[in-house]
C-alpha positions in Angstrom: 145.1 90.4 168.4 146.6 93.2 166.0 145.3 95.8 168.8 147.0 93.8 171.6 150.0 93.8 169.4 150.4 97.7 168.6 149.3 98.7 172.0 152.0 96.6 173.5 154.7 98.5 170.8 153.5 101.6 172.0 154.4 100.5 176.0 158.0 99.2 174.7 158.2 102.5 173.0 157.6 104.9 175.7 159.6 102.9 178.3 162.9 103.4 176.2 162.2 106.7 175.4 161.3 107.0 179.4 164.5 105.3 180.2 166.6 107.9 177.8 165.1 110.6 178.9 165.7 109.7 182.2 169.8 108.7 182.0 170.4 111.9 179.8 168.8 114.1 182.3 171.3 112.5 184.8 174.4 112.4 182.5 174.2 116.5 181.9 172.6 117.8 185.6 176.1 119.5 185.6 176.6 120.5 181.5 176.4 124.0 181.0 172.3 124.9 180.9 172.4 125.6 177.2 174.0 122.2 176.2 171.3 120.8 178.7 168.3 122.9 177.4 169.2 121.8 174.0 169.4 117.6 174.5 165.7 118.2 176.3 165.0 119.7 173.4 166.2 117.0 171.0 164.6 114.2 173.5 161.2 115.8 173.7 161.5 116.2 169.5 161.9 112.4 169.4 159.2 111.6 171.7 157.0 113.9 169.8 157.7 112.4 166.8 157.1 108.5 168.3 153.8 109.2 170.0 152.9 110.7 166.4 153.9 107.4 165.2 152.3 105.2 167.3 149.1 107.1 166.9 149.6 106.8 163.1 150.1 102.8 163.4 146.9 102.5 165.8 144.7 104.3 163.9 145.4 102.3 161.1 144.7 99.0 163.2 141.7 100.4 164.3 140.8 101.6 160.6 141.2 97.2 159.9 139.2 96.4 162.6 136.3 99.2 161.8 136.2 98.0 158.0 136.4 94.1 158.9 133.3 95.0 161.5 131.6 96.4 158.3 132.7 94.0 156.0 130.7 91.7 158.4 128.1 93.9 158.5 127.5 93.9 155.1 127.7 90.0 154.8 124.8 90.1 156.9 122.7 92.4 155.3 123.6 90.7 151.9 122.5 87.3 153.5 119.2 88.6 154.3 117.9 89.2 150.9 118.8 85.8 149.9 115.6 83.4 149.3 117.2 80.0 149.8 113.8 76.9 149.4 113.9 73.3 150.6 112.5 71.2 148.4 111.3 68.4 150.0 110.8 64.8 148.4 107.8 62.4 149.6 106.5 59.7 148.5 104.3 57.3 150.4 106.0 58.2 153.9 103.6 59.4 156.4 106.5 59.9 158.3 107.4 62.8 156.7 105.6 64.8 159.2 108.8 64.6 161.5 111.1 65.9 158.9 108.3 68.6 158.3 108.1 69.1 161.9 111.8 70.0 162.4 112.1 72.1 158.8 109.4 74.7 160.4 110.9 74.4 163.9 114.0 75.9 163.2 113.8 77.7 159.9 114.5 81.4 160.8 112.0 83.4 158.1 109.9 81.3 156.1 109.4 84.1 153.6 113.7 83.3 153.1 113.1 79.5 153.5 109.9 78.8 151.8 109.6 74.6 152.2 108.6 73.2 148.5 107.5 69.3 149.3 107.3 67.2 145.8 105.4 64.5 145.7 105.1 61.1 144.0 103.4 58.0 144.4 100.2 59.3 144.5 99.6 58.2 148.5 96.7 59.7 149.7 97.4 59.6 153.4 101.3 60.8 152.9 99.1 64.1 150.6 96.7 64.3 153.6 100.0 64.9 156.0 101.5 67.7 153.6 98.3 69.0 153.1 97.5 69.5 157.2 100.6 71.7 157.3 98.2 74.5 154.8 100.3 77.8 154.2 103.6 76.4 155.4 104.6 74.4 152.8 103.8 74.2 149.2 102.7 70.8 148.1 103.5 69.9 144.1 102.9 66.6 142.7 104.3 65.1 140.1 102.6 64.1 137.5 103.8 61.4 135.6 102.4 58.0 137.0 103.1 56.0 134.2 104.6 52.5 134.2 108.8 52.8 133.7 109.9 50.5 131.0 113.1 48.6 132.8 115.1 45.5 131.2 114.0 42.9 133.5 117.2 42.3 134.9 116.8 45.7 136.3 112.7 45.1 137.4 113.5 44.9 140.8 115.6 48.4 141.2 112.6 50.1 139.5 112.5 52.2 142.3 115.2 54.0 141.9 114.1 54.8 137.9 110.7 56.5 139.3 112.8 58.4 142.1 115.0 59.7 139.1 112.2 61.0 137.2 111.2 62.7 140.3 114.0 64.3 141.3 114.6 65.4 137.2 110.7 66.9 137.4 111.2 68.9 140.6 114.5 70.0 140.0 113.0 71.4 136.9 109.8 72.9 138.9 112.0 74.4 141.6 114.6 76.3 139.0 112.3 76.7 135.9 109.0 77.4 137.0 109.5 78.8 140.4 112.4 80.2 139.2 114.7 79.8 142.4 118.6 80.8 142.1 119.6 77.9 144.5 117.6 74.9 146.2 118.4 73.1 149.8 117.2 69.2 149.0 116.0 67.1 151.2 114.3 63.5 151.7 110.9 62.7 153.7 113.2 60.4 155.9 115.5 63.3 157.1 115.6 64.9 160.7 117.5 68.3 160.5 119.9 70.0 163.1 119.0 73.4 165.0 122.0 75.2 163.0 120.6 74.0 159.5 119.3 76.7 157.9 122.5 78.5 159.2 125.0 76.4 157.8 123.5 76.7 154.3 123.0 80.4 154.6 126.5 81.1 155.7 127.8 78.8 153.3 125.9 79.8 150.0 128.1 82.7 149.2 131.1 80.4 149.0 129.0 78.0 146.4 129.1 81.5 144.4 132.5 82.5 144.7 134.7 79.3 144.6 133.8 77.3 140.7 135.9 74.8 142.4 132.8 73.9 144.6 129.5 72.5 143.1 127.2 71.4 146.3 127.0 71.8 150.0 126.0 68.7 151.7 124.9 68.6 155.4 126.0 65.0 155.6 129.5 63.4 156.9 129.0 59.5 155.6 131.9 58.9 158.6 129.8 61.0 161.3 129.3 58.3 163.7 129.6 59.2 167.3 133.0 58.1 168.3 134.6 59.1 164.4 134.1 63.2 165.1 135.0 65.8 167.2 131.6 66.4 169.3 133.5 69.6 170.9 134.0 71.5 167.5 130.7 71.4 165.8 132.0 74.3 163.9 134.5 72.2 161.9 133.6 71.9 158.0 135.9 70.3 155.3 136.2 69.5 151.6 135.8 66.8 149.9 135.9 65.0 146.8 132.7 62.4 146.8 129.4 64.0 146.6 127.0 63.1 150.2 124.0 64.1 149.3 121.4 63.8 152.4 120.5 67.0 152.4 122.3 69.1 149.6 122.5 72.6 148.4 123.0 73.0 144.5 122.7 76.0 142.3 120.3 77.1 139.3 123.5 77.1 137.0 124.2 73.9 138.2 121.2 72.3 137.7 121.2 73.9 133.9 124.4 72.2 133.1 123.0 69.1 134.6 119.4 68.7 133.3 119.7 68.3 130.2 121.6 65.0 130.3 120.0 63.8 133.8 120.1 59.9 134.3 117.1 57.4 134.1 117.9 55.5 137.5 120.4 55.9 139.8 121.3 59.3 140.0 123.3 59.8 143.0 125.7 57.3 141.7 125.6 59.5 138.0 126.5 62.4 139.1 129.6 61.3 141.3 131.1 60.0 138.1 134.2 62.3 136.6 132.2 63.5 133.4 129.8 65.6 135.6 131.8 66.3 138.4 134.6 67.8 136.7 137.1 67.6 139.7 134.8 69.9 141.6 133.9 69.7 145.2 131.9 69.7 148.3 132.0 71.5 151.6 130.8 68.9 154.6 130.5 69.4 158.1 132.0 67.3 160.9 128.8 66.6 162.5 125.8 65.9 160.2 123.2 68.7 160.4 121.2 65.8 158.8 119.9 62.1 160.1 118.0 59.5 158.5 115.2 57.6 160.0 114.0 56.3 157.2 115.2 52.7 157.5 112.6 51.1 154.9 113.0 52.3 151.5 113.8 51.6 147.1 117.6 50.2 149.3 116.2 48.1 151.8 118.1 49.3 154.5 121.2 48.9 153.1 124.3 50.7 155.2 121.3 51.3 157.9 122.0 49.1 160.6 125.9 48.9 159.8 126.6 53.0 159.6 123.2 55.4 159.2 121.6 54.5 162.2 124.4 55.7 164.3 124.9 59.2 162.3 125.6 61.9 164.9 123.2 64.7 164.2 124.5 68.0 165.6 122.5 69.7 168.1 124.7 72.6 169.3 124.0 76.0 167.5 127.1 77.1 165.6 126.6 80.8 164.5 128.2 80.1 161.2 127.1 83.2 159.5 129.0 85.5 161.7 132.7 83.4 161.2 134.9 84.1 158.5 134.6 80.8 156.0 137.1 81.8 153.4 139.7 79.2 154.7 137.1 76.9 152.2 138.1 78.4 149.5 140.0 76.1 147.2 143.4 78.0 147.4 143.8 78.9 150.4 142.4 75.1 152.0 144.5 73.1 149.4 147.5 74.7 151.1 146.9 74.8 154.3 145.3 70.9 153.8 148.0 69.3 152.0 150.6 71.1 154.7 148.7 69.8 157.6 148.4 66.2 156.0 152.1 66.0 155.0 153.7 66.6 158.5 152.0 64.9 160.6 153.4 61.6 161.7 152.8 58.5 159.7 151.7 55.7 162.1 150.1 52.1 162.3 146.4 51.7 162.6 147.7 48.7 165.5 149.4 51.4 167.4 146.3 54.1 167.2 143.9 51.5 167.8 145.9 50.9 171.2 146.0 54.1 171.9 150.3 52.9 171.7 151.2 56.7 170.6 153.3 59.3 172.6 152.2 62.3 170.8 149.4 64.4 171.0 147.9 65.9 167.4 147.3 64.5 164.5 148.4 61.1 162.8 148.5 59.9 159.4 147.9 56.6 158.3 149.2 55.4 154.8 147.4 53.2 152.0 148.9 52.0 149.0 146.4 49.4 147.5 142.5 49.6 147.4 142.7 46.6 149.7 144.8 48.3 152.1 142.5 51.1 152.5 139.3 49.2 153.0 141.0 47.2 156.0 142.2 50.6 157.5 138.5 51.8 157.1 136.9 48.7 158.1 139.5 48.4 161.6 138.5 52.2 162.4 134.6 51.5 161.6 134.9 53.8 158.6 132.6 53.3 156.0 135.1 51.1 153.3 132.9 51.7 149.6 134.3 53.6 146.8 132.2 55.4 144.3 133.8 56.4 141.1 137.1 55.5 142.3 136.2 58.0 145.4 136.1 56.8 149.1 133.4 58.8 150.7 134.2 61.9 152.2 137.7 61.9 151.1 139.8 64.9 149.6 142.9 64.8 147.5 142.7 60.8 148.5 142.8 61.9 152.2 140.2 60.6 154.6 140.0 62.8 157.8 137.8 61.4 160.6 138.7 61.7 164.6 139.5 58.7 166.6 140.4 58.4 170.7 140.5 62.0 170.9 142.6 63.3 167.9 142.4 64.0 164.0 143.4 60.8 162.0 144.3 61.6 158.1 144.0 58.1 155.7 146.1 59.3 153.2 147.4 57.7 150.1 151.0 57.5 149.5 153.6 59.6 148.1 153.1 58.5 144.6 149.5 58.9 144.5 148.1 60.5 141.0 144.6 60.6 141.6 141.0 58.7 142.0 141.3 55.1 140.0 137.8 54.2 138.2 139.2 50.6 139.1 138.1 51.1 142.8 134.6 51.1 142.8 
């Protein structure tokens, strides 16, 4: 665009110098020869001195362009000596074969994916499936069998105890005794997209760079076909609740976590304010991730009403050649919050009729917890708060896409932030 731009200065340029040259010629064809010789003279001066210019000015765009082609250039090469491993958690899934299946499939270099399957339970035909893929995974098991003391109010979500110690054991395995810098988690019951691995890859650097960010998650909780925008897979966001569903998280991250990690219910834990710390996500559009896993420690609950209709992406989006810094918590908070605030407020009645004679983006306002769950519940949002945060919201602001344009439900005017109350 820059090029396009000076090259079409030049053209102006030498058309009005063109058109002078040409009317002063005409004006003095009868001046004396020396007061003649002498404007030429002047006139070719100036043109000399324009065309110096202008090659001045595009050698300068082309110098951009050269260094942003190397800047990308570099990116890549940087990316390539990064060692990114999936740990993978099982249990007593033989199942997990398909998310297996699907990990090897499209993982690029498994020397820079190497696929790390933890597993509990002790189920010998789930160990004989991990154990049939030989060098391409790495099967770890954990150790600790033992009976979980619960209150027995809580006996029946002891599940979700054991998968606690699980994750806290692997976490610890991956970062402390395999000594990873950064881990990609995912379940037994997960089927991943064929841009997976390069979402996380192009998207790791910005875990480094922005302190405002704490995990990338390949999962939209709102990515049901119908509530995203199939024709821009490339689309990512930020937001405020924490997805999980396959996850990227950092060593450093893990160090600050660890050492107070929950007994049971961890997802929930580390959504709360004290460990999130105001920090954020990045989340695609369109999951990279789906679940099949429909029997599990929940029963199936959200399965039938929102997970089983999950959109997986299954376009290739080459994310590792785009420039991603628009994530970057200064520069999206700005753009974001500009976006949000001028588009038109409107009625969910007239969106759901389609009763709007405008095309881009609406907002829809909410006041009262109760008035956002019946705008999310209308629109076949999912309506839940955790910590006070509805899922995949940022800054309060809900973005899905509905009858073919972006919809933002955003609180109002006076809103201060997340209440605890709404959960």
């Amino acid at each position: 665009m820059r090029l396009k731009r000076s090259s079409l200065i030049v053209a102006i340029c030498l058309v009005i110098w063109g058109t002078l040259t040409y009317y002063a010629l005409i004006r003095r064809l009868e001046e004396p020869s020396a007061v003649l010789e002498l404007e030429i003279g002047r006139l070719e001066a100036g043109i000399n001195e324009q065309m110096a210019q202008n090659k001045e000015m595009i050698g300068k765009v082309q110098g951009i362009l050269s260094r942003k082609k190397i800047g990308e250039s570099e990116r890549q090469n940087s990316l390539k000596n990064v060692v990114i491993p999936v740990l993978v958690f099982a249990c007593n899934r033989v199942s997990v074969s398909r998310c297996l299946d699907k990990l090897i499939q499209y993982r690029p270099n498994p020397d820079q994916f190497p696929i790390i399957v933890s597993q509990d339970c002790n189920h010998a035909p789930t160990s004989d499936i991990i154990e049939s893929y030989g060098s391409q995974v790495t099967l770890i098991k954990q150790p600790d069998q033992s009976e979980i003391p619960v209150k027995p109010a809580e006996k029946k979500f002891k599940g979700y105890f054991k998968i606690a110690r699980h994750y806290g054991w692997a976490l610890n395995q991956t970062f402390f005794n395999f000594n990873f810098d950064v881990a990609i988690i995912v379940e037994d019951d997960l089927e991943v997209s064929p841009d997976f691995f390069e979402y996380f890859m192009a998207t790791y650097p910005l875990l480094l760079q922005d302190d405002s960010l704490w995990c990338i998650s390949a999962w939209n909780d709102n990515g049901k076909d119908g509530l995203v925008n199939s024709g821009q897979p490339e689309l990512l966001y930020r937001t405020d609740f924490f997805p999980g569903l396959g996850w990227m998280l950092t060593k450093s991250v893990w160090m600050e976590l660890s050492t107070k990690w929950p007994k049971a219910y961890w997802d929930d834990w580390i959504r709360q304010p004290i460990q999130r710390k105001d920090r954020a996500c990045i989340r695609p559009e369109i999951s990279r991730t789906k679940t099949f896993g429909k029997i599990g420690v929940s029963n199936g609950m959200y399965f039938d009403k929102h997970l089983k209709f999950i959109k997986l992406n299954d376009k290739f989006v080459p994310f590792t050649k785009m420039d991603l810094s628009y994530l970057l918590k200064e520069t999206y908070d700005k753009d974001f919050l500009r976006t949000v605030n001028q588009s038109p407020v409107e009625t969910f009645e007239n969106l759901k009729l389609g009763d709007i004679d405008r095309d881009g983006p609406v907002r829809i306002v909410y006041h009262t917890k109760d008035g956002f769950k019946s705008n999310a519940k209308g629109m076949g949002l999912m309506d839940d708060f955790r910590a006070g945060v509805p899922r995949m919201a940022y800054r309060g602001v809900v973005t899905f896409y509905y009858k073919k344009r972006t919809v933002f439900l955003a609180p109002g005017w006076n809103w201060k932030g997340y209440d605890l109350s709404w959960t």
